[in-house]
C-alpha positions in Angstrom: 13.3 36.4 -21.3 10.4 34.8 -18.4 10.9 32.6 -16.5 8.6 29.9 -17.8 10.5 30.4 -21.4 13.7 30.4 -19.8 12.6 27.2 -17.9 11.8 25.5 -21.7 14.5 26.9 -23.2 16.9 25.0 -21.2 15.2 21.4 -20.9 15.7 21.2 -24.4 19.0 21.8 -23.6 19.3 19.4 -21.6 18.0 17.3 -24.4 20.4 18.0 -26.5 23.4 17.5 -23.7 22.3 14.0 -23.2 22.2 13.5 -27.0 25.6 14.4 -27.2 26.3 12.7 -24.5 24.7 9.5 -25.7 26.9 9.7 -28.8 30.2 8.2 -26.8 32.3 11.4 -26.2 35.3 11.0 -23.7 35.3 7.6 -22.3 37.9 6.1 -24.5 40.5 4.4 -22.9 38.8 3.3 -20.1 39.0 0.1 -17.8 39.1 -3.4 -19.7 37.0 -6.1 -18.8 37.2 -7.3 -15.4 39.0 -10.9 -14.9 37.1 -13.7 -12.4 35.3 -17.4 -13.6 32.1 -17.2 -14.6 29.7 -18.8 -12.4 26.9 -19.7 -14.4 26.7 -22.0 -17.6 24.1 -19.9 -19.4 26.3 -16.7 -18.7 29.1 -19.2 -20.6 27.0 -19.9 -23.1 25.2 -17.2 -24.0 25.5 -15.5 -27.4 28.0 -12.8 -27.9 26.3 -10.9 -31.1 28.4 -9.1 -33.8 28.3 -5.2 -35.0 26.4 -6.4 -38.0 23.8 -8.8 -36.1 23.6 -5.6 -33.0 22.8 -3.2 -35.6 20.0 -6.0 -37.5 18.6 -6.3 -34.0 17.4 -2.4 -33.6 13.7 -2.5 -33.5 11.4 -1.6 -36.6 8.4 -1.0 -38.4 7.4 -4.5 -38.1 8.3 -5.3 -35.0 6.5 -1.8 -33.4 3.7 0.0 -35.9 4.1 3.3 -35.9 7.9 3.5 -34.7 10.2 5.9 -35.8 13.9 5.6 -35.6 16.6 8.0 -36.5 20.3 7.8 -36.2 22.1 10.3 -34.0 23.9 12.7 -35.8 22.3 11.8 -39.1 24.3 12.5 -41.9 27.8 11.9 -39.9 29.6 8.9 -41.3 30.4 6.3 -38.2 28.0 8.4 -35.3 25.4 6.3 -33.7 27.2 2.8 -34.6 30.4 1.6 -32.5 30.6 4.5 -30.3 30.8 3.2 -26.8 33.9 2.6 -25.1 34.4 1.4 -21.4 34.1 4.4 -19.2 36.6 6.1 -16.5 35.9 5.3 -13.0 37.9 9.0 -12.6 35.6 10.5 -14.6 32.7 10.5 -12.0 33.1 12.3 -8.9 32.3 10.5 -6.4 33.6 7.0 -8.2 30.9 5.0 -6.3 28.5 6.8 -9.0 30.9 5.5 -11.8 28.6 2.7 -12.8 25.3 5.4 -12.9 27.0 8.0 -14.6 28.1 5.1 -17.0 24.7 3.7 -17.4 23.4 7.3 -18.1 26.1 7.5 -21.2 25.0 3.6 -22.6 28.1 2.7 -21.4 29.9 0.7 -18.3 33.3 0.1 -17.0 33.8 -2.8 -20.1 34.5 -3.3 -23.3 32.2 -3.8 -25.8 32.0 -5.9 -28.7 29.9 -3.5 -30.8 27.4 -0.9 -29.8 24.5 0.9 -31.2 22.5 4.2 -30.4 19.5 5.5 -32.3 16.3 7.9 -30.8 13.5 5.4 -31.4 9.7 5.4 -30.0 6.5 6.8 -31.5 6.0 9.9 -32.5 5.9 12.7 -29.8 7.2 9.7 -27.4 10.9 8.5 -27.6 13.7 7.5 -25.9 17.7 7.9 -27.1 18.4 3.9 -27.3 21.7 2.0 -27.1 22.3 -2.0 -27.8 25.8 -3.1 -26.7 27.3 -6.4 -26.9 29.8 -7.5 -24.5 31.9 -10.2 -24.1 30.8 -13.6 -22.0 29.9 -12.4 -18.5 30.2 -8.4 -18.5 26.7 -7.7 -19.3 25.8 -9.5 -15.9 28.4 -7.9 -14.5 27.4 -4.8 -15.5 24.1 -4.6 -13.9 25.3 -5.9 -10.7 27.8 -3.4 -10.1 25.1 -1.0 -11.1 22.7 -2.1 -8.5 25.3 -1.5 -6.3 26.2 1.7 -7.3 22.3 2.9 -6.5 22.3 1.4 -3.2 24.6 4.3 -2.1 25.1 7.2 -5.5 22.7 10.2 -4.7 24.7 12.3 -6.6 27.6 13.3 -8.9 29.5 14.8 -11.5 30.7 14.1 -14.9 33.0 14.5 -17.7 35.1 17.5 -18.8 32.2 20.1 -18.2 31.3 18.5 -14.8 27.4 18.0 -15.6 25.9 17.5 -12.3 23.2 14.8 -11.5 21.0 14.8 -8.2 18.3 12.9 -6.8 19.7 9.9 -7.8 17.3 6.7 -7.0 16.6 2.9 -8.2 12.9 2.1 -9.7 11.4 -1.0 -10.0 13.6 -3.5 -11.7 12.1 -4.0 -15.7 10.4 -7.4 -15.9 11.6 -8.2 -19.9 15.1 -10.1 -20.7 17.1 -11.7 -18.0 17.2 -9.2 -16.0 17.7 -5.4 -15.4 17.5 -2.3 -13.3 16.0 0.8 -14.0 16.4 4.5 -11.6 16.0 8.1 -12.1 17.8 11.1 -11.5 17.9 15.1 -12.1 20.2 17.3 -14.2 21.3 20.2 -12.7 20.8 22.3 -15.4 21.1 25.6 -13.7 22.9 25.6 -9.7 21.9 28.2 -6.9 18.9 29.3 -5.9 16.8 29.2 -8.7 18.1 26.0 -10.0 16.7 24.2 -12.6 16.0 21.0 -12.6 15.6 17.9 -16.1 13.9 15.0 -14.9 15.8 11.8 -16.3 14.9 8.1 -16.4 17.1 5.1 -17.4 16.5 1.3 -18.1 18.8 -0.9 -18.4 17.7 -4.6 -19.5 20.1 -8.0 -19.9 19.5 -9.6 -23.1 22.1 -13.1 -22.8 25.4 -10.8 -22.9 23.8 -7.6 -24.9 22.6 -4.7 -22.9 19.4 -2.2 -23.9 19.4 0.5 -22.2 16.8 3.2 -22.7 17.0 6.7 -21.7 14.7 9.8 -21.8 14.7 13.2 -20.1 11.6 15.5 -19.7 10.0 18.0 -21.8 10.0 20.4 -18.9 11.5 20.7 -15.4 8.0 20.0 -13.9 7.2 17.0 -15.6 8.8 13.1 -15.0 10.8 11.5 -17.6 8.6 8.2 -18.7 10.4 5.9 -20.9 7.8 4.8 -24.0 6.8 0.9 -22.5 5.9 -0.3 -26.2 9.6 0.5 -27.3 10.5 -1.5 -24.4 8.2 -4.2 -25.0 9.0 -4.5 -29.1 12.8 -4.3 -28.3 13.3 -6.7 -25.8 11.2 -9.5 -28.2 13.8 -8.3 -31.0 16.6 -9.3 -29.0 15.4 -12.5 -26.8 14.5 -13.8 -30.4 18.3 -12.8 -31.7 20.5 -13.9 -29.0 18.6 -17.3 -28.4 19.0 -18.1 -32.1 21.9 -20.5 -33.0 22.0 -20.0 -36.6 
C-alpha cells in the first residue's frame, strides 16, 4: 500500500473512531453533578428541556434547506438517543485534560438529563452533533471548567485503548447562544516517526442549561477540520427558540 493511500485509509479511520466514540462508550458511572449555589437568576431560571423536547429540537429540513441528518448507528434500537453519561476524570491522562477529552466525546463531568447525537450538515459537509440537557447550572459549569482545561491541556490520552490527542489549543469563542468555546486538536492516529496526524475541531455552545456541541475531523491528515457554520447557525436558532419558550 503508498503512502498517500495508507495516509487516506486511516483518516477515515479516524472517522469512524470518533463516531464510535461519539456514541457514549465507557463513561458510565462517572462523577455526579457538582454541588455550590447558583449565582445567577437566569442560570436559576433557565429551562431544563426533556428527552422528548431534546430530541424535537435537532435541526431539520425546515429550519436548514438541504440538511441531512442520520442517526448514528442506524438501525440499533436506543443508539444516538440518551447515550451520554458523566465522564471519568481517571479516564484522561493527564486529568487536567478531563474536561477536553470530555468535550471531544459530547460529554462532561455531569449528568445529563437527556442527550442526543446525530451526523447532520449538508451534503459532503457534516459534523457528528450532540444536544444534552443538564440540570440548572451544569451547562455553565461545563464550559467554564472547559475553558480552563485549554488554558493549560496540550495533550492526552483516553479511554481503554488510550487514543492519543495532541496540539491541543482554544479558537475563537462561537458568537451564537449564551455562550461557548470552541478549540482544536490532532489524533494521533499513527505514533513514531512517520506519525499520522487527523485534524479535529470542536464547538461547544450554551443554549439556557442545554449544550450543542459540534464536532468534525478532516478528510485527510493535510487538511483542517472546519465545522459546517450553517449547521451552527440553523441549530442554535432551534434551540434559543426552544429553551426560551414557556409553554
Amino acid at each position: 500500500m503508498s503512502k498517500a493511500i495508507r495516509r487516506t485509509h486511516l483518516a477515515a479511520l479516524a472517522l469512524v473512531t470518533i463516531g464510535m466514540t461519539a456514541c457514549g462508550g465507557g463513561h458510565d458511572g462517572g462523577a455526579s453533578a457538582a454541588k455550590g449555589a447558583v449565582s445567577r437568576g437566569t442560570e436559576q431560571n433557565a429551562r431544563v428541556l426533556s428527552q422528548r423536547q431534546l430530541e424535537d429540537a435537532v435541526v431539520g429540513g425546515h429550519d436548514l434547506p438541504g440538511v441531512q441528518v442520520e442517526g448514528i448507528g442506524a438501525g440499533t434500537k436506543g443508539i444516538g438517543n440518551g447515550v451520554i453519561h458523566a465522564a471519568r476524570r481517571s479516564n484522561t491522562n493527564p486529568s487536567l485534560c478531563a474536561p477536553v477529552s470530555a468535550a471531544v466525546d459530547g460529554a462532561s463531568g455531569y449528568t445529563p438529563v437527556g442527550s442526543v447525537q446525530r451526523i447532520a450538515g449538508r451534503k459532503g459537509h457534516s459534523a457528528i452533533l450532540t444536544l444534552v440537557s443538564y440540570r440548572s447550572a451544569d451547562a455553565d459549569r461545563v464550559i467554564n471548567e472547559l475553558r480552563t482545561a485549554l488554558m493549560s491541556c496540550k495533550g492526552y490520552s483516553a479511554g481503554s485503548t488510550k487514543a492519543t490527542y495532541e496540539d491541543v489549543e482554544a479558537t475563537s469563542d462561537p458568537s451564537q447562544g449564551d455562550g461557548g468555546v470552541a478549540f482544536r486538536l490532532k489524533l494521533v492516529m499513527q505514533p513514531g516517526e512517520d506519525s499520522l496526524k487527523v485534524s479535529i475541531s470542536v464547538t461547544v455552545i450554551r443554549h439556557g442549561s442545554t449544550l450543542a456541541i459540534y464536532k468534525v475531523a478532516a478528510d485527510t491528515p493535510e487538511t483542517t477540520a472546519s465545522i459546517p457554520a450553517d449547521l451552527v447557525n440553523a441549530q442554535s436558532k432551534v434551540l434559543d427558540a426552544a429553551v426560551h419558550t414557556t409553554a
